[in-house]
C-alpha positions as a Markdown table, in Angstrom:
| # | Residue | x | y | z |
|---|---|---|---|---|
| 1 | Unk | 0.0 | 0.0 | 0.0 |
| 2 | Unk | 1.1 | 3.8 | -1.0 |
| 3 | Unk | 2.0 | 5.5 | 2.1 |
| 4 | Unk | 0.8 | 9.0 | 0.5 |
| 5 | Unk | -2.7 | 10.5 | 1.5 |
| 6 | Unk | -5.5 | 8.6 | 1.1 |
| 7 | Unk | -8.9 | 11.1 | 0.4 |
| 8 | Unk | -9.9 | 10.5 | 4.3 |
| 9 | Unk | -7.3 | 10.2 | 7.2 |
| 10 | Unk | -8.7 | 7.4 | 9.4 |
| 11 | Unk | -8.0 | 7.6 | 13.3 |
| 12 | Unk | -4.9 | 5.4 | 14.2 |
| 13 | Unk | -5.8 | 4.8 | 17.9 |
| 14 | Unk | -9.8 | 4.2 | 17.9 |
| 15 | Unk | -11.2 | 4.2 | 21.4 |
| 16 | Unk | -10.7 | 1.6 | 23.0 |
| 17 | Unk | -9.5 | 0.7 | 26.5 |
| 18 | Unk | -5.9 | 1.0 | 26.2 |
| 19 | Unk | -6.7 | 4.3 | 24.3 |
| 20 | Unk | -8.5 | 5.6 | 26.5 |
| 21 | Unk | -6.2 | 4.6 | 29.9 |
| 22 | Unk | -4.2 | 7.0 | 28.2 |
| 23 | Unk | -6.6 | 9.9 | 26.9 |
| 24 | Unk | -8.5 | 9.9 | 30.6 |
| 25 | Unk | -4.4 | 10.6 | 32.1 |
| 26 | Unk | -4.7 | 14.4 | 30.4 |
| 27 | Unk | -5.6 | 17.1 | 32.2 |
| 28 | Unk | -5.7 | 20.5 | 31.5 |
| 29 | Unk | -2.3 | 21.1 | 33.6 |
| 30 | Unk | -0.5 | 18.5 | 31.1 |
| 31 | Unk | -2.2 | 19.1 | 27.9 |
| 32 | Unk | -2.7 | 23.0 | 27.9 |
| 33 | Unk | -0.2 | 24.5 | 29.9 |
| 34 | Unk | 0.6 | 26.9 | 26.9 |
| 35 | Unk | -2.8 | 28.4 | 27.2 |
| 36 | Unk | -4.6 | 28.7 | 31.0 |
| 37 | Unk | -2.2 | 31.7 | 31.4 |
| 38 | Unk | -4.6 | 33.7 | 28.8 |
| 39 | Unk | -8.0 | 32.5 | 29.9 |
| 40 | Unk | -10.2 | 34.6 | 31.7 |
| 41 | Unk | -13.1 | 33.6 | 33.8 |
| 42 | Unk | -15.8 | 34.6 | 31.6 |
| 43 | Unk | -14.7 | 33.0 | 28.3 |
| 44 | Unk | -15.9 | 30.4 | 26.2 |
| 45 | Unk | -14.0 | 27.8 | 24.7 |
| 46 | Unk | -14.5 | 25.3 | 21.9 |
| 47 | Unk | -12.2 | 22.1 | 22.9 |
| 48 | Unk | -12.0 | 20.4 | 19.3 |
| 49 | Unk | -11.3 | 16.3 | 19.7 |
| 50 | Unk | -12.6 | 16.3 | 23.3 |
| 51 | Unk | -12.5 | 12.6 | 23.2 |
| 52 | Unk | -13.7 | 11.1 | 27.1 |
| 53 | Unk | -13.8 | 15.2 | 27.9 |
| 54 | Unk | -10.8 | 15.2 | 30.8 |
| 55 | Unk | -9.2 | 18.5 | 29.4 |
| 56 | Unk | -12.6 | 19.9 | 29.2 |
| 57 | Unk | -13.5 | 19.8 | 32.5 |
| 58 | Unk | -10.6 | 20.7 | 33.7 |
| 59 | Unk | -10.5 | 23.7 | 31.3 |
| 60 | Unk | -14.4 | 24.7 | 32.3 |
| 61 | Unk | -12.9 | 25.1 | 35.8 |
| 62 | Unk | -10.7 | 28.0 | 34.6 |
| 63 | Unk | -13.9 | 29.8 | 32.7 |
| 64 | Unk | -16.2 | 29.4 | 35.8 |
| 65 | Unk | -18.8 | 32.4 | 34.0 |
| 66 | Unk | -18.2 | 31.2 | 31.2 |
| 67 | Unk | -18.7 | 28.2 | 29.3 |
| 68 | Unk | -17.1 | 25.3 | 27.6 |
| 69 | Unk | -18.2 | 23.3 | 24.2 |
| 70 | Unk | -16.1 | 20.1 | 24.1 |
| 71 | Unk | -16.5 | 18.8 | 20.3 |
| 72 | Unk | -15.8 | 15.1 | 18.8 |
| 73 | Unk | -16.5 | 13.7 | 15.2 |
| 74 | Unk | -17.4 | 10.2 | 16.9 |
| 75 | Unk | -20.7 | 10.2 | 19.2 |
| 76 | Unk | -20.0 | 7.3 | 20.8 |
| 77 | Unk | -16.9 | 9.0 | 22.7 |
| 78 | Unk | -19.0 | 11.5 | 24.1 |
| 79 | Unk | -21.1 | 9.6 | 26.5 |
| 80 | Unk | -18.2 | 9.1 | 28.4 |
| 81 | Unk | -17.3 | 12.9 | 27.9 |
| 82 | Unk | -20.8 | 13.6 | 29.5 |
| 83 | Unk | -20.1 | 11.1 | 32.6 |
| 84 | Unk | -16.9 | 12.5 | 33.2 |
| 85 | Unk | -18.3 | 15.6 | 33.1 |
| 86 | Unk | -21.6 | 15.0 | 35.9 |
| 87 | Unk | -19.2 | 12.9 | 38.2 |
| 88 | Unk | -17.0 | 16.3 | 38.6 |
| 89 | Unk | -20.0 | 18.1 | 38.6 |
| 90 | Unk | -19.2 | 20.5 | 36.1 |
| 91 | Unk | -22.2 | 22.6 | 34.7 |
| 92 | Unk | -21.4 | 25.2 | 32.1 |
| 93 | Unk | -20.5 | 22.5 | 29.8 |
| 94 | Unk | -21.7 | 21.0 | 26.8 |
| 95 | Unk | -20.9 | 18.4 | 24.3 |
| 96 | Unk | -21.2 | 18.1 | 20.7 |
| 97 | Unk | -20.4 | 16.3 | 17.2 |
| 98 | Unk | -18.6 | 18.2 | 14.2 |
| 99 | Unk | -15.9 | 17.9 | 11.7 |
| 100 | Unk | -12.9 | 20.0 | 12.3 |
| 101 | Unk | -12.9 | 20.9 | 8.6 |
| 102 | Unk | -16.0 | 22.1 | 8.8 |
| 103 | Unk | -17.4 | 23.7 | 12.3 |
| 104 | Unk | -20.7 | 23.5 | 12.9 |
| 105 | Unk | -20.9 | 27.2 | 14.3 |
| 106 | Unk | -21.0 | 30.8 | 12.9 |
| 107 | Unk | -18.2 | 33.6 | 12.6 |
| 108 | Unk | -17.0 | 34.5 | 15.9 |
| 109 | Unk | -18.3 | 32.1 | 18.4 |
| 110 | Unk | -15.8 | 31.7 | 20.2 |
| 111 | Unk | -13.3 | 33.4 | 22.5 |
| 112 | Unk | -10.9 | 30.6 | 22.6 |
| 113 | Unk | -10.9 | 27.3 | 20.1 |
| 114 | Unk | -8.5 | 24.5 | 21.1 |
| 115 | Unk | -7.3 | 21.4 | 19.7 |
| 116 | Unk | -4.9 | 18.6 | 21.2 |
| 117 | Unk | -3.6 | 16.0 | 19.8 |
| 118 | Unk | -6.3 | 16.1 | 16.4 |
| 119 | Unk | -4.1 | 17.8 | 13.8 |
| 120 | Unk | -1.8 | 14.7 | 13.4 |
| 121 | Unk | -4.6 | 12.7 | 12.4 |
| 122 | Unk | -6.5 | 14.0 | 9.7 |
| 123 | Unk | -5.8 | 14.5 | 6.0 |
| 124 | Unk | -6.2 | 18.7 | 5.9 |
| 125 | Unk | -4.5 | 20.2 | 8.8 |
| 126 | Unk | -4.4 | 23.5 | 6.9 |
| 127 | Unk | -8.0 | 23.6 | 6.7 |
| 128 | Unk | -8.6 | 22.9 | 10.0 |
| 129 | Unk | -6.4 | 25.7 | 10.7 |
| 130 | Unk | -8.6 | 27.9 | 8.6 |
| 131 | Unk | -11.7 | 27.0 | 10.2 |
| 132 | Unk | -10.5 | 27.5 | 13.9 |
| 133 | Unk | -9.4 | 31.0 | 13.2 |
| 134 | Unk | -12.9 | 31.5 | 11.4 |
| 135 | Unk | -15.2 | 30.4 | 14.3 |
| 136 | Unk | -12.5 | 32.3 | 17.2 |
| 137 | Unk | -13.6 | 35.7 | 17.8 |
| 138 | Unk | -11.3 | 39.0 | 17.0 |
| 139 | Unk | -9.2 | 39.4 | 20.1 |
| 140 | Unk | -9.8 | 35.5 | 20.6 |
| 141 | Unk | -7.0 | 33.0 | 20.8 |
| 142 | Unk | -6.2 | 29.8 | 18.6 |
| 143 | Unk | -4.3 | 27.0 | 20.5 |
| 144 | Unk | -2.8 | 24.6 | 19.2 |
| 145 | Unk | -0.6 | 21.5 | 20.7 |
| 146 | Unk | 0.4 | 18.1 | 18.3 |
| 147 | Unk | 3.1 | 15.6 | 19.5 |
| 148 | Unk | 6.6 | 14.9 | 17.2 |
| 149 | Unk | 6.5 | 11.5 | 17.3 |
| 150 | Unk | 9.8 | 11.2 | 15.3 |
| 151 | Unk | 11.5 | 13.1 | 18.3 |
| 152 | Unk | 10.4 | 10.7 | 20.9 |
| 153 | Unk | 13.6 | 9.9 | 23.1 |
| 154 | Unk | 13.7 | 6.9 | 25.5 |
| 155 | Unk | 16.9 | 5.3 | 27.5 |
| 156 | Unk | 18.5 | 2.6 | 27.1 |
| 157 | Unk | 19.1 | 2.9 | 23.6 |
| 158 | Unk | 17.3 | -0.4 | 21.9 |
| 159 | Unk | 17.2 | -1.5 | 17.8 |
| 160 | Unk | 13.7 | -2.8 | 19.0 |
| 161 | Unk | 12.2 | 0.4 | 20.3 |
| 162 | Unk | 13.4 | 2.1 | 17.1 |
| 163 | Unk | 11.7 | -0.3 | 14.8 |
| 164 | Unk | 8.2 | 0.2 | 17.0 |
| 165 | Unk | 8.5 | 4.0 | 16.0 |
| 166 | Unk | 9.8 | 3.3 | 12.3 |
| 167 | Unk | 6.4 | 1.2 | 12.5 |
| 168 | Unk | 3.7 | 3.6 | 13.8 |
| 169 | Unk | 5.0 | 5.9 | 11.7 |
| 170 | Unk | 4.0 | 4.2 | 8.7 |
| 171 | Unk | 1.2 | 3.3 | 10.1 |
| 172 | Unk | 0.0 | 6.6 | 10.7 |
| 173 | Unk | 1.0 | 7.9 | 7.4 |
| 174 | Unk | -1.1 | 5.0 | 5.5 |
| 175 | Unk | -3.6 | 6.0 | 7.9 |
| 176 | Unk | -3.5 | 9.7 | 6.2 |
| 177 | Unk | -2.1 | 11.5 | 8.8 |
| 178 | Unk | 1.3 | 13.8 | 10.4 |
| 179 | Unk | 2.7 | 11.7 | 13.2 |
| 180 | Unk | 5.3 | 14.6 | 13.1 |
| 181 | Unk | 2.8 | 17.3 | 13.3 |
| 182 | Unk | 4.1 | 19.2 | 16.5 |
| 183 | Unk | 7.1 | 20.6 | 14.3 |
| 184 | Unk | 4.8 | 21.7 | 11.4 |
| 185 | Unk | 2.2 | 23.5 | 13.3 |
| 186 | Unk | 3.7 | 27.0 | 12.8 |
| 187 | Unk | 3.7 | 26.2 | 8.8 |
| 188 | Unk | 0.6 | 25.2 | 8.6 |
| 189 | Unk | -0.3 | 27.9 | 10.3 |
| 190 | Unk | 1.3 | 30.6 | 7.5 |
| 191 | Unk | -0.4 | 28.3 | 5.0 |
| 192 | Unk | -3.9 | 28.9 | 6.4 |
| 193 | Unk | -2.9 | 32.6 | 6.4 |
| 194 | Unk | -2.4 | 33.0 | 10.0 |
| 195 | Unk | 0.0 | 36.4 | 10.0 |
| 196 | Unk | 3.5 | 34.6 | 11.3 |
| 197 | Unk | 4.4 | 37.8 | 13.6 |
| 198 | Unk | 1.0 | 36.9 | 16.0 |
| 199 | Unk | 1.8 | 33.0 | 16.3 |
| 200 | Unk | 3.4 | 32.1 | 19.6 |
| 201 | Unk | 5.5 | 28.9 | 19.1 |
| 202 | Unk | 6.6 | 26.6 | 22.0 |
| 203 | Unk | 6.7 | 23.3 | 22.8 |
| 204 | Unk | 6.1 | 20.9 | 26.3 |
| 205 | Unk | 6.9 | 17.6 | 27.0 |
| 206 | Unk | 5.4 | 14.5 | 28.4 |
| 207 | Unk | 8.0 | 12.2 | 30.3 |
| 208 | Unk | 7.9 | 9.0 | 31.9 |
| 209 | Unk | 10.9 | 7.4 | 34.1 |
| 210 | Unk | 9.9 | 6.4 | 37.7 |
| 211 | Unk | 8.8 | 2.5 | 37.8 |
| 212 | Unk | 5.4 | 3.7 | 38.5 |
| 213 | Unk | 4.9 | 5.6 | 35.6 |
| 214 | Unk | 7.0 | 3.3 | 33.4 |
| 215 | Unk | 5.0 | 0.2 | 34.0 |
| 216 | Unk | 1.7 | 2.8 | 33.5 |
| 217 | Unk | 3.0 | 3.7 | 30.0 |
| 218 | Unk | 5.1 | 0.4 | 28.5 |
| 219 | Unk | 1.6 | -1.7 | 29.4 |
| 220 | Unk | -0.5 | 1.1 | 27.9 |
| 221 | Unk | 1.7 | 0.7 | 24.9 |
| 222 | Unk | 1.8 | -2.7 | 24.8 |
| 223 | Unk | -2.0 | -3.2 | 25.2 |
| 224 | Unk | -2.4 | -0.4 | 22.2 |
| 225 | Unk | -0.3 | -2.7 | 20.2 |
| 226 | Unk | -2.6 | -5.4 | 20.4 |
| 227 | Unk | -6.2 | -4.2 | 21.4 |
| 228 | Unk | -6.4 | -1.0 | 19.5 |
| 229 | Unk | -7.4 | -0.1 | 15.9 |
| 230 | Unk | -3.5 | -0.4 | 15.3 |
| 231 | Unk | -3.5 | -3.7 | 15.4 |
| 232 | Unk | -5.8 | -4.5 | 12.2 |
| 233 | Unk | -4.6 | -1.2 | 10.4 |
| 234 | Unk | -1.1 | -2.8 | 10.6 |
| 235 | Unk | -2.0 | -6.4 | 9.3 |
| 236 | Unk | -4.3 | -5.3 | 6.5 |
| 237 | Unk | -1.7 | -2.5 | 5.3 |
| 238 | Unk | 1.1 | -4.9 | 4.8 |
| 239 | Unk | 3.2 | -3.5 | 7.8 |
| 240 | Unk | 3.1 | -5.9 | 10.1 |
| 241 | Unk | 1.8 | -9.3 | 11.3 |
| 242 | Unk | 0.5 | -10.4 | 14.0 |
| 243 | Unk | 4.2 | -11.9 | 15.3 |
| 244 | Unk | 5.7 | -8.4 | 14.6 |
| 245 | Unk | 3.1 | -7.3 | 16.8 |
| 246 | Unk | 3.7 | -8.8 | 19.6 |
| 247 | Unk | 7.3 | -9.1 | 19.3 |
| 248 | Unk | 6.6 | -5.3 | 19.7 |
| 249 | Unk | 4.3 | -5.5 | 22.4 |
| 250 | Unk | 7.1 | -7.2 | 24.5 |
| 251 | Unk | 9.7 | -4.7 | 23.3 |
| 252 | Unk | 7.9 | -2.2 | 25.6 |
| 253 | Unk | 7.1 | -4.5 | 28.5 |
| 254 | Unk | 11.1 | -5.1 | 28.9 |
| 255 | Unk | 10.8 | -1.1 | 28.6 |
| 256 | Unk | 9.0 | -0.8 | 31.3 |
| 257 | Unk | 11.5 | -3.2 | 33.8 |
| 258 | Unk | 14.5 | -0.9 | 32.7 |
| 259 | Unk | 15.6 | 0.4 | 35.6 |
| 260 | Unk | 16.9 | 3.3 | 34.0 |
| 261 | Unk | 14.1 | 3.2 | 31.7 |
| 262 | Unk | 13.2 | 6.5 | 30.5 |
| 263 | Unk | 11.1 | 8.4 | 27.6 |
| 264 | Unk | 10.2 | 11.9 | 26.4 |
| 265 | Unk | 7.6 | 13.2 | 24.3 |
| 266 | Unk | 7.7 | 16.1 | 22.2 |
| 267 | Unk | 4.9 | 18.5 | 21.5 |
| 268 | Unk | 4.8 | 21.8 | 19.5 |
| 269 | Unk | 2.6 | 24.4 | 20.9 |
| 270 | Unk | 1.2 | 27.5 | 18.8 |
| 271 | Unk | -1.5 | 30.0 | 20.3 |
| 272 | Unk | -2.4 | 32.9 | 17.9 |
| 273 | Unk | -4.2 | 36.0 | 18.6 |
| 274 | Unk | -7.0 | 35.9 | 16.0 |
């Protein structure tokens, strides 16, 4: 199979359990640091790619008179978004469907539109771009955070663990999307118009190294692996089978009982002032 483009990016990950023992981990503190310096208590925010809603009600918190839209192209994510939202007993909050190409909402709805984590996975980033800044009110901010998966670091050095990355990698890019997306955020950005001098570039990191959070993230991975859309994406695309899989799966189990088992993630960060 061509690793270009296909006409529709398809979502690596899915949602299933191991995905989501990963996406319920993100809070607002971890995932949006760049931004809860500029909100203000009476704004609202449109949280694009909500996904089990976390982020989103740990962003409502910082917009107490104000309110918070969390928005997902797959329904079935957002009961969970809900549940998580009415066990915190969060209230100016609401949850909705959309395609990030295309918002569902006028000019200027917003005061703040977010996305984490989306951009890498679908087919017109730019346009996604585009539509962000359109529904993001003058004055408003666009914020933006993607991971670099090519600039994932990890101690000790293994052959193994490299040909996991070389793998989702192309898996991802069959799958029609930018696994590398954190360090093109700020040219996507110029492509959708966005005037270079007003975006904000930075970048944050996710890190894992104590035993406790090493056995959290090498099982996580490992479960992905096997139990998540990658699994049948892989096989059906040519890139792997099912033995590569697991031999890949324990690659980041004996990760995880390193000792001095460690690993970064890279994200790029923009925010623009629409």
């Amino acid at each position: 199979m061509s690793e270009t483009q296909p006409a529709a990016a398809v979502y690596t990950h899915g949602h299933g359990e191991a995905v989501l023992r990963s996406h319920t981990w993100r809070t607002a503190a971890n995932s949006a640091a760049f931004l809860l310096p500029h909100l203000r208590p009476d704004m609202t925010i449109l949280d694009i790619g909500c996904g089990p809603g976390t982020i989103t009600a740990d962003l409502a918190s910082y917009v107490p008179d104000g309110r918070i839209t969390g928005l997902e192209y797959s329904a079935d994510i957002l009961e969970k978004a809900r549940a998580h939202a009415a066990e915190k007993g969060v209230q100016n909050i609401d949850f909705a469907t959309g395609d990030i190409h295309a918002l569902p909402y006028p000019d200027a709805a917003f005061d703040v539109t977010y996305a984490h984590q989306v951009l890498q996975h679908i087919t017109d980033p730019v346009q996604a771009l585009r539509e962000m800044r359109r529904v993001t009110r003058p004055g408003g901010l666009v914020a933006v955070r993607d991971v670099d998966m090519s600039a994932t670091a990890w101690w000790p050095a293994s052959a193994a663990m490299a040909q996991w990355l070389e793998l989702y990698l192309r898996v991802a890019r069959g799958n029609g999307g930018s696994p590398d997306a954190g360090r093109r955020l700020h040219a996507w950005a110029r492509e959708a118009g966005y005037d270079p001098a007003r975006v904000a570039c930075t970048a944050g990191t996710w890190c894992y190294h104590t035993p406790e959070e090493r056995a959290w993230w090498g099982g996580l991975w490992a479960d992905r692996i096997l139990q998540s859309n990658f699994a049948p994406t892989s096989i059906k695309n040519g890139f792997a089978t099912q033995e590569d899989l697991e031999r890949v799966a324990e690659t980041w189990r004996s990760w995880a009982k390193e000792e001095d088992g460690w690993m970064t993630l890279m994200h790029g960060e923009i925010l623009y002032r629409v």
